[in-house]
C-alpha positions in Angstrom: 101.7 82.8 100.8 103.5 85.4 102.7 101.9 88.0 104.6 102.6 91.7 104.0 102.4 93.7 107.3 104.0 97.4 107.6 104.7 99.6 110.8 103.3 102.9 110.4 103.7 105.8 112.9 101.7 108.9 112.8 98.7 107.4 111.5 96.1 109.3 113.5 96.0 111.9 110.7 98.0 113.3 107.5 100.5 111.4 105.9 100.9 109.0 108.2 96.9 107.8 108.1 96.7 108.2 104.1 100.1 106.1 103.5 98.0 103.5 106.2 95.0 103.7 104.1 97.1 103.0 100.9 98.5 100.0 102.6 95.8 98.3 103.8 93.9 98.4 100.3 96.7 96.6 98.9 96.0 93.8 101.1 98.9 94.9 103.7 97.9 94.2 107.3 99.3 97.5 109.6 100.6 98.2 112.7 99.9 102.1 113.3 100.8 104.0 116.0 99.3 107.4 117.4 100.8 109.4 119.9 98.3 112.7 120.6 95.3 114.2 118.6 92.8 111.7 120.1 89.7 113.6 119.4 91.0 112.3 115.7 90.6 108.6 116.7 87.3 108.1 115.7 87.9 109.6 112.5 91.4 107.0 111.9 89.3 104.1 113.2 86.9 104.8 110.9 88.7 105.5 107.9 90.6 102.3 108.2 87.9 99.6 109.3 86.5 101.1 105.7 89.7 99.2 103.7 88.3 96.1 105.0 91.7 94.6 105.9 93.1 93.8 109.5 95.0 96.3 111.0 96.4 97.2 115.1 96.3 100.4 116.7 98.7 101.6 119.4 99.0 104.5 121.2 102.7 105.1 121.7 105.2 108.0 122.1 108.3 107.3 119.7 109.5 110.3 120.2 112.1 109.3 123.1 113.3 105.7 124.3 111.2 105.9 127.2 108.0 106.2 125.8 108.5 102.9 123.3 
């Protein structure tokens, strides 16, 4: 069987931590990145430890080459 496993950036909040969500309920593992808004990290942690499915978090700035 072949795993399923997405990058998702943004997925502190919004979009980016609802199209995470979405993912890992179908059974796709994630790596999702954050950048700022870490008084939301509890909240993303939270929400996606509830899917039941593994995921990674990592706080990165993809904003410029020098911050990947």
């Amino acid at each position: 069987m072949e795993a399923k496993i997405a990058l998702v950036t943004g997925a502190i909040k919004g979009l980016g931590l609802e199209i995470a969500k979405n993912l890992l309920k179908q059974g796709v593992r994630c790596l999702v990145t954050y950048f700022d808004w870490l008084d939301d990290l509890d909240h993303m942690h939270s929400q996606l430890e509830a899917t039941g499915t593994a995921y990674k978090a990592v706080q990165v700035d993809l904003r410029a080459e020098e911050g990947a």
